[in-house]
RODREN-799309 format. One record per residue (C-alpha): x, y, z; residue number from 1. Coordinates in steps of 0.02 Angstrom, whole numbers, padded with zeros to 5 digits. Layout:
N
((X Y Z) NUM);
...
END
This chain:
343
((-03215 01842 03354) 1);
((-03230 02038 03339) 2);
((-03378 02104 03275) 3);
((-03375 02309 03200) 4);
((-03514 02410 03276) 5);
((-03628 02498 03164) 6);
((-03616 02672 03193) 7);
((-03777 02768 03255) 8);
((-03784 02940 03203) 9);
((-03756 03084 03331) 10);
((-03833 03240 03355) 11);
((-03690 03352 03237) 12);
((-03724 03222 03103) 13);
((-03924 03249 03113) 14);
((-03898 03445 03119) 15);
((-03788 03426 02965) 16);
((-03915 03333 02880) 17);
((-04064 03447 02889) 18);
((-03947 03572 02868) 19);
((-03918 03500 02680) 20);
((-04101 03444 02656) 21);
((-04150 03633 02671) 22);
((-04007 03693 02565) 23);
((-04085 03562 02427) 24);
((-04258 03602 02440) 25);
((-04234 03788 02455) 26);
((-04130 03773 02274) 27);
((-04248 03650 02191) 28);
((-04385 03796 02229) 29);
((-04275 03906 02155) 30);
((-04245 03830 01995) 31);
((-04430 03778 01963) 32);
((-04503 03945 02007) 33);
((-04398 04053 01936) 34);
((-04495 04210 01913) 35);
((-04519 04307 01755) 36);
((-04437 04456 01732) 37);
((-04565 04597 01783) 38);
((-04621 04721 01642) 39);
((-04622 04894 01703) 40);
((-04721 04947 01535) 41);
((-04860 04834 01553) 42);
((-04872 04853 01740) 43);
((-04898 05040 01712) 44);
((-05022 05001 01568) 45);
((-05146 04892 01682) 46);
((-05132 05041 01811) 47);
((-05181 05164 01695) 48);
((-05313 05055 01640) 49);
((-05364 05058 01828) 50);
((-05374 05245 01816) 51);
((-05467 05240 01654) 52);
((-05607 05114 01735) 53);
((-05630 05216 01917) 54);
((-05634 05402 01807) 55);
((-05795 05316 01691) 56);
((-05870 05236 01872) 57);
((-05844 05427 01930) 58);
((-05921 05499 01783) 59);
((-06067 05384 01780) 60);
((-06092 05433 01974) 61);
((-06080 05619 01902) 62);
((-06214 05595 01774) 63);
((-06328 05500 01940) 64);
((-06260 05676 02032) 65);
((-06329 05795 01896) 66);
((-06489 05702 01863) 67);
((-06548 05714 02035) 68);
((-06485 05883 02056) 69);
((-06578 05937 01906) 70);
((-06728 05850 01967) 71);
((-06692 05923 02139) 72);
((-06689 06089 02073) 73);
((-06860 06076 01964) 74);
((-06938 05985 02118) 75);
((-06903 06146 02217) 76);
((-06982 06282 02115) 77);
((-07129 06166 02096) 78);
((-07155 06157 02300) 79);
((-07111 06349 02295) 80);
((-07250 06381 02179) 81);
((-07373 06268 02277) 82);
((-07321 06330 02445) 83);
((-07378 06509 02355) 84);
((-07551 06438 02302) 85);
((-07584 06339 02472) 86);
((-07547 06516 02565) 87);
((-07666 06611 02446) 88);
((-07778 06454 02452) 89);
((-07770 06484 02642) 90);
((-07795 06679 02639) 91);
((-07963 06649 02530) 92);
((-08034 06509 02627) 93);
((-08010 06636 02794) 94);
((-08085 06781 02701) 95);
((-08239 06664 02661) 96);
((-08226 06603 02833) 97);
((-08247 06757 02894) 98);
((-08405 06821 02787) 99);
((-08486 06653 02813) 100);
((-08462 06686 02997) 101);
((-08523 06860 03006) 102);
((-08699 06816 02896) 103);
((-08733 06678 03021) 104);
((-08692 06804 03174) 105);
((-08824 06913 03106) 106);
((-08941 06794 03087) 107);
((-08937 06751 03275) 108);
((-08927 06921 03329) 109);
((-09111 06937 03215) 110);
((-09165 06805 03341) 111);
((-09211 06684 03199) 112);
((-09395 06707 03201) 113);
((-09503 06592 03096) 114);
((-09560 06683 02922) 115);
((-09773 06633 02968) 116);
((-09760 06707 03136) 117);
((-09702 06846 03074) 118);
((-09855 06865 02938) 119);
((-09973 06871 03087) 120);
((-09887 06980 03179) 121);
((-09895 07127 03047) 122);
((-09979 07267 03043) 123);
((-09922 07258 02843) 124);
((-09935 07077 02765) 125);
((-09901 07161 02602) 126);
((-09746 07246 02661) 127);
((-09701 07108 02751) 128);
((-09702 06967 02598) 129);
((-09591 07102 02510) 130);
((-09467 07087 02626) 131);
((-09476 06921 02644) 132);
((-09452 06876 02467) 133);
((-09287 06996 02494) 134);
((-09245 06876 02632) 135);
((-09270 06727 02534) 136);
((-09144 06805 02402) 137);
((-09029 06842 02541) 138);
((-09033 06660 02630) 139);
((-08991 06619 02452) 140);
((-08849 06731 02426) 141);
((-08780 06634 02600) 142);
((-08792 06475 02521) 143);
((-08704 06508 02372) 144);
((-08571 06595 02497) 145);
((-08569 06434 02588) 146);
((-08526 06333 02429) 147);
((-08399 06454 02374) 148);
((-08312 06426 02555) 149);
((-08335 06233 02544) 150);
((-08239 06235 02363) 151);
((-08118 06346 02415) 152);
((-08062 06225 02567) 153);
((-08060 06080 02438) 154);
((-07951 06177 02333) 155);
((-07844 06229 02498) 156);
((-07824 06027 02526) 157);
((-07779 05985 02366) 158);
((-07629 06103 02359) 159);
((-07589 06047 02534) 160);
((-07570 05870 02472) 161);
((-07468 05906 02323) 162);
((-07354 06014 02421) 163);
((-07336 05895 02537) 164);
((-07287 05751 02395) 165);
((-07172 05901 02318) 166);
((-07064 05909 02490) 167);
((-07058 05725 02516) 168);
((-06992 05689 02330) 169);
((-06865 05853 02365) 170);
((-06814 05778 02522) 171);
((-06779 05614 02434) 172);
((-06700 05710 02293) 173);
((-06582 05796 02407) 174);
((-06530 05619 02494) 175);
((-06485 05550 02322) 176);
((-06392 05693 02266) 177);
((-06289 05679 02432) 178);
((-06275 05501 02396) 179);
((-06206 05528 02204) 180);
((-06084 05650 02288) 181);
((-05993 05544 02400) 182);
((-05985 05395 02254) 183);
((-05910 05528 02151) 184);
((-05769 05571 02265) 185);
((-05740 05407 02326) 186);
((-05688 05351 02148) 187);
((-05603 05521 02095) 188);
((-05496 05509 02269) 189);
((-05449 05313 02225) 190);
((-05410 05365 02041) 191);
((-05301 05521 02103) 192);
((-05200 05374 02219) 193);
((-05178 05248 02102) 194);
((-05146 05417 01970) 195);
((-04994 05483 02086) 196);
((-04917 05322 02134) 197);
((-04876 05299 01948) 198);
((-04689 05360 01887) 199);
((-04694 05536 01828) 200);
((-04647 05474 01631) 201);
((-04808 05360 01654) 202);
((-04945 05484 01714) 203);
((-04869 05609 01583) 204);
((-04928 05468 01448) 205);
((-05076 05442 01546) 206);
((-05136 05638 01501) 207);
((-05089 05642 01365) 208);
((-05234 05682 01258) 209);
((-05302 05547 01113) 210);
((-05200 05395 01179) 211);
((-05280 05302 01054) 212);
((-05196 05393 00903) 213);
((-05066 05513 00984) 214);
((-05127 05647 00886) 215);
((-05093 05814 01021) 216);
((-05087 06004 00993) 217);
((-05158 06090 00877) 218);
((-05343 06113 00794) 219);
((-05386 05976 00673) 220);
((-05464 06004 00503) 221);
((-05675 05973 00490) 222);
((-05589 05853 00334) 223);
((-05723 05949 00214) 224);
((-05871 05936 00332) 225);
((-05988 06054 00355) 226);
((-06116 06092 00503) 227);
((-06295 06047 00482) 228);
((-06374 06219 00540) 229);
((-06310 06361 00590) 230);
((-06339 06335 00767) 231);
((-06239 06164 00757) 232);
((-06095 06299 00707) 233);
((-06130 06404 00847) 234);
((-06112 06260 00965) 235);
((-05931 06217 00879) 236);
((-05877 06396 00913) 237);
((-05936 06386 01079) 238);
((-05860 06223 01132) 239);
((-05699 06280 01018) 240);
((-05717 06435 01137) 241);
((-05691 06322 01296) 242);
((-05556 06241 01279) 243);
((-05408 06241 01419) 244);
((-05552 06247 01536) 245);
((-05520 06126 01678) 246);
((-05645 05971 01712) 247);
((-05747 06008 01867) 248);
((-05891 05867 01890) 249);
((-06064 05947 01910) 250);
((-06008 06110 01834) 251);
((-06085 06177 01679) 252);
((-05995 06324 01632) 253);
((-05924 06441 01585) 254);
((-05778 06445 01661) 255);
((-05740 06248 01705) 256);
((-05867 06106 01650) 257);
((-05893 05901 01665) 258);
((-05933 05820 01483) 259);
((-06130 05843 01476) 260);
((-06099 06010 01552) 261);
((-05999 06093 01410) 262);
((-06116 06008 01270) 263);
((-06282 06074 01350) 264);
((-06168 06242 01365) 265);
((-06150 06234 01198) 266);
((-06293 06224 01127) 267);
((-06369 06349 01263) 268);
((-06225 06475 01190) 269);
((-06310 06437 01026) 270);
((-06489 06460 01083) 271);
((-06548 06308 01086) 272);
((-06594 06199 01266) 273);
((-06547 06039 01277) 274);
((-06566 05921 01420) 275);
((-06437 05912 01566) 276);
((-06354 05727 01574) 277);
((-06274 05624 01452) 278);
((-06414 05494 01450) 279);
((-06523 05627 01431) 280);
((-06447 05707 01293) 281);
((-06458 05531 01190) 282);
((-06633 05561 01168) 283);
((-06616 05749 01095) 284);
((-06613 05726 00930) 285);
((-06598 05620 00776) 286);
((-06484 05473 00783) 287);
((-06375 05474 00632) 288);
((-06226 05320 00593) 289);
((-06056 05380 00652) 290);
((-06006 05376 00464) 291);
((-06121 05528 00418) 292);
((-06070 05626 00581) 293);
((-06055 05819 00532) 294);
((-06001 05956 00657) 295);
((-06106 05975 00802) 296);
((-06157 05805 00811) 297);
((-06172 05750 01006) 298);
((-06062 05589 01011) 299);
((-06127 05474 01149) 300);
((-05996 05336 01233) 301);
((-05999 05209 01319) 302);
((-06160 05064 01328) 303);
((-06237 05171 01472) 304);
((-06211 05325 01387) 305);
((-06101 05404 01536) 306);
((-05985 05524 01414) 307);
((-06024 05635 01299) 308);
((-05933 05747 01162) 309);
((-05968 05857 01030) 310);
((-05900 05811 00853) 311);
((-05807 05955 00766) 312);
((-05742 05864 00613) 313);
((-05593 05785 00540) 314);
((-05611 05631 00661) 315);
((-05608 05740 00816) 316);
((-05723 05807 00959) 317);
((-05716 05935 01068) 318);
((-05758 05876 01278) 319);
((-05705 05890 01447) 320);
((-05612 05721 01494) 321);
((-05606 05707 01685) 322);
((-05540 05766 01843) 323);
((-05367 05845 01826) 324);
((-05398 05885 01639) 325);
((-05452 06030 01530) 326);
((-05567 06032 01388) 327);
((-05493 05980 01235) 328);
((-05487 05897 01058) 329);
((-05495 05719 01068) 330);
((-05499 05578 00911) 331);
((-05683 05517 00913) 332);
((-05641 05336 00933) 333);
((-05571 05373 01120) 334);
((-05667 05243 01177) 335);
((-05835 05160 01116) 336);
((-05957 05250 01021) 337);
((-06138 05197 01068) 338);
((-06243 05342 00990) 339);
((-06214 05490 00869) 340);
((-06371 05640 00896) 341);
((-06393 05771 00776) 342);
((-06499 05911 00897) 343);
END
């Protein structure tokens, strides 16, 4: 009786085998993965949006940079001004020194002898108690000259102390303002990257100014309104006056400014002083609903108030966007209002 033998399999057959088992599982991947068709237009929209988040972390670090640069720069005049006093301080106290040290020098050259002996040993008592009461006034006079030199050293500590405190805060100032510097061009050089690897058509969009609305070119109507003063006019002129000037972070005129730079320009151009940052400025004036916003309103953005613009009318504001961009009109609802001042 023959019986068949069951084939075993052989190496080619195994090969051939995994071979197919790959092929399978390789297509079955294929077909339940199959990847969505990429959108070029929204990829360049979350890029952009990127941009727009790294500019306001810049411009936040630029309002940091100018606080503590302002501060810096008050903080030096003060320790100027006390350096001054301590010296003068200084050249008083050695002046008093000086007397103080010459009375008591005379005294010991007089050989200090005691007032009764003194009696008895005249041949004129009465002469003598004359002078002697002249004495008295003079020892006096020393005291009082003593005092005067004891105040003036207090005085001479005190300023000492305070300019001391000055130069420690200005050293701290200047640390922070270095600080704020390097945050700011970190982000601007990340946001100029991310900026240029965009297609050409896409950062063209990406400048373009009021994204929100399209609305480009030329000066928009005030739409009937009409400045509050005459120096919220001047300020419109002035900021009207600026534009095409380039954004330059820390800069405050005239030729290229950052946003709280031009507005404090402004105003300066119009004679009136208002404070240096964007947080600052929040707090210069009355706050009025973004409904009854007139020309040369301050408009205030953003939660942490890190942009500001001024309002010229017709739905528009003048300010200096960012890095890379000039000063220009912009619809006011660029991005979120948080404050409307009226200086």
């Amino acid at each position: 009786m023959h019986h068949r033998r069951t084939s075993q399999p052989g190496p080619l057959t195994r090969a051939r085998a995994v071979a197919l088992s790959a092929v399978l599982a390789t297509a079955a991947a294929t077909l339940s993965a199959a990847p969505a068709t990429a959108d070029p237009a929204a990829e360049h929209r979350a890029a952009a949006a990127r941009v727009d988040a790294l500019y306001a972390q810049a411009e936040r670090a630029t309002e940091k940079y100018n606080d503590a640069e302002e501060r810096t720069g008050k903080l030096r005049a003060r320790a100027a001004t006390l350096q001054d006093r301590t010296a003068r301080a200084q050249e008083r106290v050695n002046r008093l020194r000086g007397k103080v040290g010459a009375l008591a020098a005379a005294d010991y050259r007089a050989g200090g002898i005691d007032p009764t002996l003194r009696l008895l040993l005249s041949e004129r008592p009465g002469a003598y108690l004359e002078k002697a009461a002249t004495l008295d006034r003079l020892h006096r006079s020393r005291a009082g000259e003593l005092r005067t030199l004891l105040a003036a050293r207090r005085v001479l500590d005190q300023h000492r102390s305070e300019a001391a405190h000055t130069l420690a805060e200005l050293a701290a100032g200047r640390e922070a303002v270095a600080r704020h510097k390097q945050e700011v061009q970190r982000k601007l050089a990340a946001a100029r990257r991310m900026l240029q690897a965009l297609p050409a058509d896409a950062r063209t969009a990406y400048q373009r100014p009021s994204r929100d609305d399209g609305r480009v070119g030329a000066a928009p109507g005030t739409g009937g309104a009409v400045a509050p003063s005459g120096r919220a006019a001047a300020a419109v002129r002035a900021a009207v006056g600026a534009l095409g000037a380039p954004y330059v972070w820390g800069s405050t005129g005239p030729s290229s400014f950052d946003c709280s730079g031009l507005t404090q320009w402004a105003y300066g151009r119009a004679g009136v002083s208002i404070p240096r940052t964007s947080q600052a400025q929040r707090g210069a004036g009355r706050r009025v609903p973004l409904s009854q916003a007139r020309p040369g309103d301050l408009i205030i953005y953003r939660s942490d108030a890190s942009h500001v613009a001024l309002y010229v009318g017709g739905g528009q504001v003048v300010h200096a966007p960012h890095p890379g961009a000039q000063v220009r009109y912009e619809a006011v609802g660029m991005m979120p209002v948080s404050a409307v001042v009226r200086p």
